[in-house]
C-alpha positions as CSV (number, residue, x, y, z in Angstrom):
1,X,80.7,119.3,58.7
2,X,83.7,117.2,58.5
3,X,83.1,116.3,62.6
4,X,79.5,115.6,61.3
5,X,80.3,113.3,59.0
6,X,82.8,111.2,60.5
7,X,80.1,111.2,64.0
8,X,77.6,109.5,61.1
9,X,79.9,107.2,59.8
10,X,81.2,105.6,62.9
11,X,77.2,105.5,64.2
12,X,77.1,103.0,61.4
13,X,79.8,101.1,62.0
14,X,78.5,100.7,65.7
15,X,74.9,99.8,65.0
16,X,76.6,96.9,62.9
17,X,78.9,95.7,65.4
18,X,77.9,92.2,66.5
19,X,76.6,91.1,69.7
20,X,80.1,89.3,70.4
21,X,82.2,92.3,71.3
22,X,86.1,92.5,72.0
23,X,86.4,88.7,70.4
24,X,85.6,86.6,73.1
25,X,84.0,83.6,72.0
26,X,80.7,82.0,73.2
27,X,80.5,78.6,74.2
28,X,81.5,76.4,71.3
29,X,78.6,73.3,72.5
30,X,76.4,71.7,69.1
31,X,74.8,74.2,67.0
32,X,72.4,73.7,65.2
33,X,71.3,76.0,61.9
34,X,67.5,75.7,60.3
35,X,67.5,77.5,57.2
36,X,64.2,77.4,54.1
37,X,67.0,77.7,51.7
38,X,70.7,76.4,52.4
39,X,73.0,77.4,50.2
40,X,75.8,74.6,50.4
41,X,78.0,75.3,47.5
42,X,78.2,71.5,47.0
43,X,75.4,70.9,45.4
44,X,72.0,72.7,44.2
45,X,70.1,74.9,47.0
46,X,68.5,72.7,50.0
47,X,64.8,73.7,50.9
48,X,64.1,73.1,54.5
49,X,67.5,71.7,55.8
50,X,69.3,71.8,58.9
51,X,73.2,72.4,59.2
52,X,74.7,70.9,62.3
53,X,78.0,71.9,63.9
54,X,80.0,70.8,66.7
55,X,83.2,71.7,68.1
56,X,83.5,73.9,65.4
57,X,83.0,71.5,62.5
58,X,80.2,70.4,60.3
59,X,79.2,66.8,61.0
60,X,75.8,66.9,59.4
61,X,73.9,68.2,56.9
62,X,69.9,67.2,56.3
63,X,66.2,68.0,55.9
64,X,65.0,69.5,58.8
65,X,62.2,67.1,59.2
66,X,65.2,64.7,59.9
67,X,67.6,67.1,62.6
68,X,69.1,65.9,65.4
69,X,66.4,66.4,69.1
70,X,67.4,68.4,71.8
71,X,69.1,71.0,70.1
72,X,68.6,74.7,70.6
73,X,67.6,75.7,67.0
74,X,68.2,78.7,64.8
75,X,66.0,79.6,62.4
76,X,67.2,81.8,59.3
77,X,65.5,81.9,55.8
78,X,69.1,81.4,53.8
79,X,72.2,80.6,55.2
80,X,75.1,80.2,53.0
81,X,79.0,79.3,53.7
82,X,81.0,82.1,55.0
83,X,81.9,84.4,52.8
84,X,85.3,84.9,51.6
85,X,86.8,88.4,50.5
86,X,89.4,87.6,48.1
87,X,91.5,90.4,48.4
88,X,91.3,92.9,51.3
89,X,93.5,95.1,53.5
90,X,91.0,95.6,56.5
91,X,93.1,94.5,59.4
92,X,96.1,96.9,58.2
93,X,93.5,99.4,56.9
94,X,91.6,100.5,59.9
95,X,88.4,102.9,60.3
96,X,89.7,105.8,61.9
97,X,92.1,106.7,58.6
98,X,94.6,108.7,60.8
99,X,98.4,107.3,60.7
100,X,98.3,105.0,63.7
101,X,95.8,102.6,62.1
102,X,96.7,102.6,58.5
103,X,99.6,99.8,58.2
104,X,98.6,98.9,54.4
105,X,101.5,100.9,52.8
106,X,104.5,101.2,53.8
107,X,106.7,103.9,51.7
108,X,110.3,104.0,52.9
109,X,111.5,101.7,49.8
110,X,109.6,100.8,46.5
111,X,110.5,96.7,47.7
112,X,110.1,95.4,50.6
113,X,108.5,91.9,50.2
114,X,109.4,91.0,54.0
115,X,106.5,93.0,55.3
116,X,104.5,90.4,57.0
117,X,100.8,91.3,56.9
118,X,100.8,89.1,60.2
119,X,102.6,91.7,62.4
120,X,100.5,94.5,61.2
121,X,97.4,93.0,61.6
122,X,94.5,94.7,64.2
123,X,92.0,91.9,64.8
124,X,90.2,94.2,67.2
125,X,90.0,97.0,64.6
126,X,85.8,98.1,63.7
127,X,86.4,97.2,60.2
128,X,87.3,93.2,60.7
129,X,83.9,93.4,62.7
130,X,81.9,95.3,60.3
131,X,82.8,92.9,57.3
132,X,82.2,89.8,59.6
133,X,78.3,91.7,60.3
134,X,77.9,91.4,56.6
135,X,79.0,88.0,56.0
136,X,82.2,87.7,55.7
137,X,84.2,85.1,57.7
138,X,87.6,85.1,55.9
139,X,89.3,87.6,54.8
140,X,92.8,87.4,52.2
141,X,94.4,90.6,53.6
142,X,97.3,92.3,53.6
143,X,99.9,95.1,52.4
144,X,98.1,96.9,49.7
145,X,98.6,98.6,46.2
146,X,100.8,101.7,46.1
147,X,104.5,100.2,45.8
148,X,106.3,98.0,43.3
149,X,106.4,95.2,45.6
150,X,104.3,96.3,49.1
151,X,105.0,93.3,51.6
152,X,102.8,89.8,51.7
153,X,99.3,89.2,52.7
154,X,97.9,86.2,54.7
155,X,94.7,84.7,55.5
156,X,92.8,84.8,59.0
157,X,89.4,84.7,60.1
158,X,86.7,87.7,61.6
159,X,86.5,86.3,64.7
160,X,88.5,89.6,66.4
161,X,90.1,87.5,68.8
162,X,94.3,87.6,68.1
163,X,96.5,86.8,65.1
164,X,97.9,84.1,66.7
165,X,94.0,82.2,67.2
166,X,92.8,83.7,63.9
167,X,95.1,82.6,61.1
168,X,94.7,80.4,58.7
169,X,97.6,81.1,56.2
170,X,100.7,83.2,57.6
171,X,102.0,83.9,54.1
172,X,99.8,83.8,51.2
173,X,100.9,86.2,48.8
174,X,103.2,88.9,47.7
175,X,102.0,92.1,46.6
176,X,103.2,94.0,43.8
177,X,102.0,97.0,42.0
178,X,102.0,97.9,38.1
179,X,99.9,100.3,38.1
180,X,100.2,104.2,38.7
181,X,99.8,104.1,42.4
182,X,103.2,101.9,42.1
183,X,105.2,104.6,40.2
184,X,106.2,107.6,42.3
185,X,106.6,111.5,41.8
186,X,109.1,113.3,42.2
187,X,112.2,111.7,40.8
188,X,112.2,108.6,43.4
189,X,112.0,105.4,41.3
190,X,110.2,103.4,39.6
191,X,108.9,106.6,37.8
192,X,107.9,104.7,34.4
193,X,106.4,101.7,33.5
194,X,109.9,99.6,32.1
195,X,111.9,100.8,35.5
196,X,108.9,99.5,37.6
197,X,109.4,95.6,35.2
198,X,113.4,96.4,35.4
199,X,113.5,96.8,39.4
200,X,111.3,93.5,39.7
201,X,113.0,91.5,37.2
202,X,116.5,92.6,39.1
203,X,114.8,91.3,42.6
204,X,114.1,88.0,41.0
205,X,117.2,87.4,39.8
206,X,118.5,88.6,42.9
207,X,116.6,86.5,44.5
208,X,117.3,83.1,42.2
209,X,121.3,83.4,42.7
210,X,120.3,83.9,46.6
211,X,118.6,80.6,46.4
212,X,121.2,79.0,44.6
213,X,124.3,80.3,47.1
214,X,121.9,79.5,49.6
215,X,121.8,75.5,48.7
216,X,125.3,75.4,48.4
217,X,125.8,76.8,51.7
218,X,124.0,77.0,54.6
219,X,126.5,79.7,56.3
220,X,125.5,82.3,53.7
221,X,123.9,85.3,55.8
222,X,119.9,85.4,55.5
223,X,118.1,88.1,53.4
224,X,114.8,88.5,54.5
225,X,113.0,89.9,51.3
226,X,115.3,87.6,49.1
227,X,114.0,84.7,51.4
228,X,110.4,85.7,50.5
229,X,110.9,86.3,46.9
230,X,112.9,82.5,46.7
231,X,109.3,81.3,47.9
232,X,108.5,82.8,44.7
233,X,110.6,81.5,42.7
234,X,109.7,78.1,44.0
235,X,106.7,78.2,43.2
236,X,105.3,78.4,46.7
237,X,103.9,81.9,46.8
238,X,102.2,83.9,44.2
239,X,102.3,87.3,43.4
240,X,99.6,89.4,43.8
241,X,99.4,91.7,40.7
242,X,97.5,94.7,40.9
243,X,97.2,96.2,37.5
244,X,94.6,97.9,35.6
245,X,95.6,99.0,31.8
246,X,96.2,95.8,29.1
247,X,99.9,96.8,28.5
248,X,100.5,96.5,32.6
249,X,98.4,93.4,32.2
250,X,100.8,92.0,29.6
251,X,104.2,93.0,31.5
252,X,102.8,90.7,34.5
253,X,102.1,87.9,32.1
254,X,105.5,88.5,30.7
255,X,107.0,88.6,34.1
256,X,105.4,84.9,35.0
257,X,106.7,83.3,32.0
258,X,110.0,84.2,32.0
259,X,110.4,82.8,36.0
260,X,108.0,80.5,35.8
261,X,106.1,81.3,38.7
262,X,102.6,81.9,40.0
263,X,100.8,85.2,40.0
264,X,97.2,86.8,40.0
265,X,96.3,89.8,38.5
266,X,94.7,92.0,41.0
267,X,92.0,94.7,39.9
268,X,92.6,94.5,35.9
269,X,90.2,96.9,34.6
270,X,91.4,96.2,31.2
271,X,91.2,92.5,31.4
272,X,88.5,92.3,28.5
273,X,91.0,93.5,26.4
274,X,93.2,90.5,26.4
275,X,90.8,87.2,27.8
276,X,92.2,84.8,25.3
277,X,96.2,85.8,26.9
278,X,94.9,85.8,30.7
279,X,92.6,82.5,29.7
280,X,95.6,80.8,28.3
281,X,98.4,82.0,31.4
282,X,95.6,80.0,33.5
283,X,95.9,82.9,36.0
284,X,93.2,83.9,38.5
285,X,92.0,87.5,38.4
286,X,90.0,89.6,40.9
287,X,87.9,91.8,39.7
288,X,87.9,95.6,40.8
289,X,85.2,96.2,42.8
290,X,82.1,97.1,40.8
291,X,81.3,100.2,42.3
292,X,85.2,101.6,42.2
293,X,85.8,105.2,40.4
294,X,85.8,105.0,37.0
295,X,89.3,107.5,37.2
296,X,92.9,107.0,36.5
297,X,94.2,103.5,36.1
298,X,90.5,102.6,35.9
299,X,89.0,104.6,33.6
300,X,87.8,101.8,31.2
301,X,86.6,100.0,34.5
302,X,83.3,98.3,33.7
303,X,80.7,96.8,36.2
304,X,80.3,93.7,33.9
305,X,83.9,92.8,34.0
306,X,82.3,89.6,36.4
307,X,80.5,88.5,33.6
308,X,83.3,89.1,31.2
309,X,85.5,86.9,32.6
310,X,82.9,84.1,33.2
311,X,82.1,84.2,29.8
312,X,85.4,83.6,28.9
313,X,86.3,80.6,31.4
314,X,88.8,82.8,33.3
315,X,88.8,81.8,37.2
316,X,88.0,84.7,39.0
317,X,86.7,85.7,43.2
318,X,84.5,88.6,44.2
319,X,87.4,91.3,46.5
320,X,86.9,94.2,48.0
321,X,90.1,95.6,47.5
322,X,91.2,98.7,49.1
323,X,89.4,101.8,49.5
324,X,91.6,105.1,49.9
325,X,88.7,106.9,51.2
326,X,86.8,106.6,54.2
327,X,85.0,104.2,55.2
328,X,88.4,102.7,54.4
329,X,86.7,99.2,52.8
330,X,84.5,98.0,50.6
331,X,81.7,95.1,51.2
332,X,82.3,92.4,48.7
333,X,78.6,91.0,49.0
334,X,77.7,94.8,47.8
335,X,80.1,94.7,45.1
336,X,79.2,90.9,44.2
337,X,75.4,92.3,44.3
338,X,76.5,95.1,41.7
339,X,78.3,92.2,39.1
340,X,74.8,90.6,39.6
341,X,72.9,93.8,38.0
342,X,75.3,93.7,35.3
343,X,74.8,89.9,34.0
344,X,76.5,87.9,36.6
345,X,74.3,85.0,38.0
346,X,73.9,85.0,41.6
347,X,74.8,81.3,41.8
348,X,77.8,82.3,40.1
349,X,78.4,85.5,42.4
350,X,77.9,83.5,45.4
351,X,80.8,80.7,43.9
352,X,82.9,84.1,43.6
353,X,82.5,84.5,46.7
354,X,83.1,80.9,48.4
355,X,84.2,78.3,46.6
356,X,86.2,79.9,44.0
357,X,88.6,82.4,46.6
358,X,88.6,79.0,48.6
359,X,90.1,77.0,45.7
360,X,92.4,80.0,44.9
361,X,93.6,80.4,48.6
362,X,94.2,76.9,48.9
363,X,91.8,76.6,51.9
364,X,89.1,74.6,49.7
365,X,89.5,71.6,52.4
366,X,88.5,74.5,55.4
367,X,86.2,76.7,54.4
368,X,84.3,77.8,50.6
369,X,81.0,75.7,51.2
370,X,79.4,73.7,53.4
371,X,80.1,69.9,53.9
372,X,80.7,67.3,56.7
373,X,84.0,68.0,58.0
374,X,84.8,71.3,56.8
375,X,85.0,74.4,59.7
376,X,81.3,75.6,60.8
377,X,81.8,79.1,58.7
378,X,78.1,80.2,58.2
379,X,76.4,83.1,57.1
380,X,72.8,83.8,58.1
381,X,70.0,86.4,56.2
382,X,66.6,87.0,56.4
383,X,66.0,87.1,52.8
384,X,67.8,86.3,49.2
385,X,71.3,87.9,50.1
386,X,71.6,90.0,46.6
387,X,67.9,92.1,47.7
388,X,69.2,95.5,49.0
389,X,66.0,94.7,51.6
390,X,67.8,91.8,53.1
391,X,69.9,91.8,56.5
392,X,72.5,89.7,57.2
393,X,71.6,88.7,60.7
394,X,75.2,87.6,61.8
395,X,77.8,85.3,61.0
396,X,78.7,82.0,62.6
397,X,82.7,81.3,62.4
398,X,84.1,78.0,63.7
399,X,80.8,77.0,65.8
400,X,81.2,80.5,67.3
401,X,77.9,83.1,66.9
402,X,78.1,86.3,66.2
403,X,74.7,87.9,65.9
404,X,74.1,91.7,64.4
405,X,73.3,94.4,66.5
406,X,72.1,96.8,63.6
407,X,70.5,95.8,60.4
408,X,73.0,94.5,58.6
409,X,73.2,95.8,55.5
């Protein structure tokens, strides 16, 4: 039964697979992208426009009664910017879920912030193409929940190709966990919620006299997770919270105060406890996934946490976080789709999953939405993306195609 299953799931995952296999990339000549409804991000919805792109770029934007001639044309009935998945381990998490492709967690030492997503990274992994055959063109991935401080993330693009082509931000975040998953059995530490704050607390001070011996002298030896967490300290890199229960919600807060530094609160079930604290920290949160289980850390999960937090004027992107279970990931236009049912605009959804991880990312000049200059990151569906009838058709990612072999949903 178990042979049967897994036979199923990776028939799925194959009949998805787009047309572009192995990340070799078509010929990047002018493209041209006819859609009835364009969804630029920039603006209100264009009927009947055209979206051109060459060498990679977007140098136009029109009504289709205006394209450029002697184009080869594709025709789609809504095309919107690439989507972006604000929080992911696919890439470290891979399909299979046996120990040679599941580099999200690494449990030798509760901290060890000089885990570089980049050098775990499988571009070729089913999973990075399965998300980019549903939409998604960027991906904020990395080491995931399950130790107090897990290793960083980065940002990269589907295309499958290599790290080294694909990336867009080497070092984005740090990842830290306050939440159960963070506190081992067994007597290792942290065991409790005040030694988990304690141990990170100590690394950042660590970390700040580091800094300082470090400007006084350059001979003093490098640390490599000190290094990291001084990045921190600057200012220069967040850390990526992932906590679920208000009082774990409130240590974070706590934490950012007292160093002064950057941090977003990752998962936070229990958010809708304390909007007016998060509103005022200015921090961005990401949702759990709609559809998570309810269990645990996320028992007082809701599905209109979305709509919570827009209602409250807290900045928030659509993730799909990581899935312990097989299929390994979740699809953050499902999840999106599932905020939607529970109040959630789908303007708004679509924002939380463009603009708003764009602007959070720091990549809002790249990719997000649609605009003259910014990287030719389209996705293309034969029908309103949020109708469970829809297929995504494919994704277009730098001027590069990549068409869906299955149906695409």
């Amino acid at each position: 039964m178990i042979l049967s299953s897994m036979t199923c799931l990776l028939v799925a995952f194959t009949s998805a697979l787009p047309c572009q296999q192995g990340g070799a990339p078509a010929s990047q000549g002018p493209m041209l992208i006819v859609a009835e409804t364009l969804y630029t991000m920039a603006g209100p919805p264009l009927k009947n426009a055209f979206v051109l792109i060459e060498d990679g770029k977007i140098t136009e934007i029109g009504a289709a009664a205006k394209m450029p001639p002697s184009i080869d044309v594709m025709r789609v009935k809504v095309a919107t910017p690439g989507f972006i998945d604000a929080h992911s381990t696919v890439g470290l998490t891979g399909v299979l879920n046996v120990p040679h492709d599941q580099d999200q967690l690494e449990k030798s030492s509760p901290m060890q912030p000089e885990l570089r997503a980049l050098d775990a990274f499988h571009p070729r992994d089913p999973l990075v193409e399965w998300v980019r055959g549903l939409g998604v063109t960027t991906l904020h991935t990395g080491h995931g929940p399950g130790a107090l401080v897990s290793g960083q993330t980065m940002v990269i693009k589907t295309h499958g190709r290599s790290v080294d082509q694909d990336v867009v931000r080497p070092l984005a975040m740090v990842a830290v966990t306050l939440a159960d998953s963070g506190r081992p059995r067994g007597g290792k530490g942290p065991g409790t919620r005040a030694k988990s704050v304690a141990m990170l607390r100590e690394k950042l001070l660590k970390a700040k006299a580091y800094a300082a011996k470090r400007k006084r002298s350059e001979d003093t030896a490098i640390n490599l997770g000190l290094e990291i967490m001084a990045q921190v300290l600057a200012g220069d890199v967040p850390l990526l919270i992932t906590a679920h229960r208000a009082h774990d919600l409130g240590s974070a807060l706590r934490v950012a105060r007292e160093f002064g530094i950057k941090v977003v609160l990752d998962g936070a079930a229990e958010s809708y406890l304390m909007l007016p604290e998060i509103k005022k920290a200015s921090v961005w949160v990401l949702p759990h996934p709609a559809m998570a289980r309810t269990r645990g850390d996320l028992e007082n999960g809701t599905m209109e946490l979305a709509k919570l937090l827009f209602d409250a004027k807290v900045p928030f992107a659509m993730q799909s976080g990581y899935e312990s279970y097989v299929p390994k990931t979740r699809v953050v236009l499902w999840e999106a789709g599932i905020s939607v049912m529970h109040g959630l605009s789908s303007e708004n959804a679509l924002h939380a999953m463009t603009t708003s991880p764009a602007k959070m990312l720091g990549i809002s000049d790249r990719v997000g939405a649609l605009r003259v200059g910014m990287d030719g990151d389209v996705a293309l569906f034969d029908g309103d993306p949020f109708e469970y009838t829809t297929h995504c058709l494919g994704s277009v990612i730098d001027g590069v195609k990549y068409m869906s072999k299955g149906d695409g949903r």
